[in-house]
N, C-alpha and C positions, 0 to 999 in steps of 0.2 A: 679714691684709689682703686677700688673693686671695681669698679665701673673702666677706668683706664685698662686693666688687666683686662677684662672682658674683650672691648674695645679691641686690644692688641692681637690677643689670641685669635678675634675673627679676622681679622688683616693678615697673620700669617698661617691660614689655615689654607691647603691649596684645596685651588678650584678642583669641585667632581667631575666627572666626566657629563661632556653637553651630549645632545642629541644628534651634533655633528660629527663628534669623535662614536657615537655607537652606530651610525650611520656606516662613518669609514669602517669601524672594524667588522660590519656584516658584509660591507663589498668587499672587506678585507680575507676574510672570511670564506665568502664564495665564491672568489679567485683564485685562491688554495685549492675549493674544493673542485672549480673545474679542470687547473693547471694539473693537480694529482689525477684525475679520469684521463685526461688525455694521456699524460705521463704513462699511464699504465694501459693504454689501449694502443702507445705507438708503435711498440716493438712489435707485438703480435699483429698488426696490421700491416706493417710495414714487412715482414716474414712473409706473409701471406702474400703480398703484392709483388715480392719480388720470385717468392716460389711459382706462383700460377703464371708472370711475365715468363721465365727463363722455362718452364715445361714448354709453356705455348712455343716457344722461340725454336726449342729445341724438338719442338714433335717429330716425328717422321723424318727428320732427317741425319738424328745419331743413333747409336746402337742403345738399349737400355741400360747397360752398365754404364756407361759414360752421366747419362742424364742420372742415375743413382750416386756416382761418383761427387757431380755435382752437386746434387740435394746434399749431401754432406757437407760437404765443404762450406755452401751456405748455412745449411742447420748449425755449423760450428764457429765456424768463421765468422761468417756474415752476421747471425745473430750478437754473437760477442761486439763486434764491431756499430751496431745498432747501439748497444748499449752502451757503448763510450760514447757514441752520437751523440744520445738522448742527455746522457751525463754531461756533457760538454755545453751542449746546449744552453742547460738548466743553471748552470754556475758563470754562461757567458751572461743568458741574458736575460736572467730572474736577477732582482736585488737579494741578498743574500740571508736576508729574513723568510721570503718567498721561497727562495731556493732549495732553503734548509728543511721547509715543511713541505715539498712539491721532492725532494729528493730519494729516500722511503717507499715513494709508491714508484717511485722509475725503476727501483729494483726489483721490489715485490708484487708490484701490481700487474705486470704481466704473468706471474705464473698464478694468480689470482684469476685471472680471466679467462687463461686456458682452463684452467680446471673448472671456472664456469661455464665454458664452452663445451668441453667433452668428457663431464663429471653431471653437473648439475642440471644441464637441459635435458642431454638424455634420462637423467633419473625421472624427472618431470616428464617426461614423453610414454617413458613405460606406464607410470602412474596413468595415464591416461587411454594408454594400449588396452590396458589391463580391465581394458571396460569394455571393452571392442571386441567383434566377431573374427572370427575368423582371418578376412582378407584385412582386418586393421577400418574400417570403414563403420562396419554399422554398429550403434550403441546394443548391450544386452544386459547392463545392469551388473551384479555382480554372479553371472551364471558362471565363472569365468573363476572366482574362489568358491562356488558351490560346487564345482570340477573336482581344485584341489584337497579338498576336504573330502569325498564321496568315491573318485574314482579309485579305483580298484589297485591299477600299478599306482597310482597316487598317492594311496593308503599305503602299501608297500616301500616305498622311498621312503615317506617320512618314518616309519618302523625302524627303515635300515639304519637311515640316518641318524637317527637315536642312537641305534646300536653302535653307531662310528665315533660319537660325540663321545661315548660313555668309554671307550676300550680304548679307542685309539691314543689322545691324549693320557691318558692314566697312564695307559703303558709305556709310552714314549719315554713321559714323565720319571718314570718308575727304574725305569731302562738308562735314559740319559741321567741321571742324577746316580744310579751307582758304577755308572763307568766315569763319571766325574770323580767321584768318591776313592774309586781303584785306581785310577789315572795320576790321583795327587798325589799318590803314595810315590809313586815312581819316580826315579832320582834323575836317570839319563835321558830314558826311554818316554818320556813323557809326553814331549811333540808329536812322537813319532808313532805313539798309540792311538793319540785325539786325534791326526790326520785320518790315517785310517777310518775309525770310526764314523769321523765327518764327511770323509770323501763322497758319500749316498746321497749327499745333500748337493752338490756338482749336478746330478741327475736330474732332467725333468720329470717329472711324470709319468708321461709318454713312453721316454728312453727308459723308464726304471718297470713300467708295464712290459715292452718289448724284452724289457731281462729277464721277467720273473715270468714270462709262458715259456720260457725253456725249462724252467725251474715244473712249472704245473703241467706241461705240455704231455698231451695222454693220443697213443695208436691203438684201438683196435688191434687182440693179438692176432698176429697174423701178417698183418700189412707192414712190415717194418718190424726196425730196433725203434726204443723206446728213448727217444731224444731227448725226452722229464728224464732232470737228476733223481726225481722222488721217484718216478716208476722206474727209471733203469737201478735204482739200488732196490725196489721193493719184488723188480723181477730177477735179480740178480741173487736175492735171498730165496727166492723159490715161488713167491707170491703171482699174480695178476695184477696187470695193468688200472690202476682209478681216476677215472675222469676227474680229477680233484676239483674242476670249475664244476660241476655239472652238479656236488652232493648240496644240496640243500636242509640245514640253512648254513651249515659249516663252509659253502664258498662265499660269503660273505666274508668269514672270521680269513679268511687264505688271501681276499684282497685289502684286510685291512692290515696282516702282515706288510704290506707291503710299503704302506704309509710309515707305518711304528717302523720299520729299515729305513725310510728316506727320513725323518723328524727326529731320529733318537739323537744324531748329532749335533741337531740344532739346540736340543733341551741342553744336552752334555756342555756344551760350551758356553751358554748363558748361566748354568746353575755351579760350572768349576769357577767362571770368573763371581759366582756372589760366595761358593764356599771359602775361596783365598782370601774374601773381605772380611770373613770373622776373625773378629780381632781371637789375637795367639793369648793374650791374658786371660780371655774367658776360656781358653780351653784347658789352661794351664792349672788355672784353676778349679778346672772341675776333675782334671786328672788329683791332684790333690787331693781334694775331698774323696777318693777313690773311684769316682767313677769309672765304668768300664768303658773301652771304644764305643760298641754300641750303643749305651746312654747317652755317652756326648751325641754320638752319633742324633737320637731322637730327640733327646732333650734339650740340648744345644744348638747345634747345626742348623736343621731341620725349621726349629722356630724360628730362628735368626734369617733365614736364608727364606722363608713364607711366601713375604711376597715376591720374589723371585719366580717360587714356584706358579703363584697364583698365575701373572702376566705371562710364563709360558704354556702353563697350560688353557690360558683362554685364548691364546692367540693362534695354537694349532684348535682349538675350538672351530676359530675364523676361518680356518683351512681345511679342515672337516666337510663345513657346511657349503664348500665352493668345489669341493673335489669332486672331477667328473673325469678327470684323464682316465686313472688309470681303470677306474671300471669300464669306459666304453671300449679302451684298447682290450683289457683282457676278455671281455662278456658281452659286452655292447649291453649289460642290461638285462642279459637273458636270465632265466631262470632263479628270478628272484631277488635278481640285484641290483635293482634298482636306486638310485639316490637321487637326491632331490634334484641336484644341477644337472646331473643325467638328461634329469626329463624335462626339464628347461630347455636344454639344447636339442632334446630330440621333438617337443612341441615347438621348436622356434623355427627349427633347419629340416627336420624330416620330415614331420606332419603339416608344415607352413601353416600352423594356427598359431597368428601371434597373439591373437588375445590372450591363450591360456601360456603360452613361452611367457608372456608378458608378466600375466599372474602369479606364476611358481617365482618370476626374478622377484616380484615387490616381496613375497612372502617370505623369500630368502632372505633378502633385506631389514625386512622388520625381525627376524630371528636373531640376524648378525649386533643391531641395535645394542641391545641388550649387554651383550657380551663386550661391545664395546665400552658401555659407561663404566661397567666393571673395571676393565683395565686403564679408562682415565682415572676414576677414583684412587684405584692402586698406584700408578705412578702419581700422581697428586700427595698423594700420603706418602710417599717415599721420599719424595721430593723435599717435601716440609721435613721430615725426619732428619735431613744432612745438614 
């Protein structure tokens, strides 16, 4: 009888897989994976083919606006329409096993490639600049971060740059987080104070530098009225006119104001929507216990709301370290005010030494790093936490 059960059990035991079914499923396999390459390389090619067809078509013989009109319309339309194409395609005439795993990359795999196209090669090209002389041609090893590290305004940028990472953010921080705090209080008025506040943030750079030299803007007495709010009130009180961009090293701290006014709304609105998220029980509870506003305030709030804080303030960190508007608009640099992206753009585009424009980008780069894993870690932990 044991013998008959044996027997039985191998008769219905199914067959494993042969070497012809692992055959198919690796053509199976690599038919996915070239239908998905294509999939995500047809949109972006297919953009390309018909933007550089319709420029050529239209060269020299329309006005500029009209062939930008167009670029649009394609960029929006056209594109959109590629992509029911491609979709269309894929569910005519893929079997629907194929289609389902080839469908994915017709989405995503185009903006996968763009960003490999003009994210990823150029990063790899500077890396390679960043070895190079001058005109980008001849090798010089790394003479190029032995610049960055030695030269003089070079030394100077990094110094300032420090000094922007450490004030700017804190303050913004410090700034936006108790007009969120004031703001919640407010019953009617509440929209209508956080517009305001945030409205700096509307502002580029540029636009918010071109506002604040009227604000620093200094005459020679003599030559004029004094067109600075700060010198027409400091000569209106009886004083003399001060170069305010000129004092060193306090024109530094005058252009980092100016960041801490454009950032404070952004802190403000990211840290009032994490205050509204502590739970009412826990506060309720701590008023109980007697605590005062203030201690809820630090001991409650504050902890609760953490990593909030952490994620905005590393992330105007990341805007610190790229900030170059408004010091060239107000200073261009001068007198000490140097900052790292500063002198990026002015060894890239003034000096035409790419090597060294090249070298300060990677070095930017490798600082931003950093501050990045920080704020994955932080939302990763945050995440898990919900």
């Amino acid at each position: 009888m044991a013998d008959v059960e044996v027997e039985q059990q191998q008769v219905e035991k199914p067959p494993g897989p042969t070497q012809t079914d692992d055959r198919r499923g690796f053509w199976g396999s690599a038919l996915v994976v070239v239908l998905s390459l294509v999939a995500a390389i047809a949109v972006p090619v297919l953009t390309y083919a018909l933007l550089n067809g319709t420029f050529e078509a239209m060269s020299g013989r329309v006005s500029a606006i009209l062939v930008g009109l167009v670029a649009i319309l394609i960029g929006v339309v056209g594109v959109f329409a590629m992509f029911t194409l491609v979709d269309y395609a894929i569910k005519t005439w893929l079997p629907d096993k194929i289609g389902r795993a080839v469908q994915p990359y017709a989405w995503a795999g185009p903006a996968v490639v763009v960003l490999a196209i003009y994210l990823v090669y150029p990063a790899i090209n500077t890396v390679q600049l960043s070895f190079a002389d001058a005109t980008g041609e001849g090798f010089v090893g790394w003479d190029n971060y032995q610049y960055v590290f030695t030269d003089p305004a070079m030394l100077r940028s990094l110094r300032n740059t420090l000094f922007w990472i450490f004030v700017v953010p804190a303050a913004a921080v410090a700034i936006g987080l108790g007009f969120a705090v004031l703001a919640d209080k407010l019953r009617r008025s509440e929209s209508i104070a956080k517009s305001m506040i945030f409205l700096p943030m509307a502002i580029s750079f540029v636009g918010a530098g071109i506002v604040w030299r009227f604000v620093y803007s200094f005459r020679v007495e003599g030559s004029g009225a004094q067109i600075g709010i700060l010198n027409a009130i400091k000569v209106g009180l009886g004083g003399a006119p001060v170069d305010w961009l000129a004092i060193v090293p306090w024109n530094n701290l005058f252009l980092m104001i100016i960041m801490i006014w454009l950032q404070t709304g952004f802190a403000m609105v990211i840290l009032s929507g994490a205050i509204k998220g502590v739970p009412e029980d826990m506060l309720e509870a701590a008023r109980l216990d007697g605590a005062t506003e203030i201690q809820i305030f630090w001991r409650v709030i504050v902890p609760t709301i953490m990593s909030s804080i952490v994620v905005v303030f590393t992330t105007m960190i990341i805007g610190v370290l790229k900030v170059f508007d408004i010091v060239w608009v107000m200073t261009g640099g001068q007198d000490g005010t140097e900052v790292i992206a500063e002198r990026m753009i002015r060894n890239m585009f003034t000096f035409r030494n790419f090597g060294r424009g090249a070298a300060v980008a990677v070095f930017m780069f490798l600082a931003v790093i950093p501050v990045m894993i920080i704020n994955v870690r932080r939302f990763r932990e945050e995440e898990a936490t919900r």
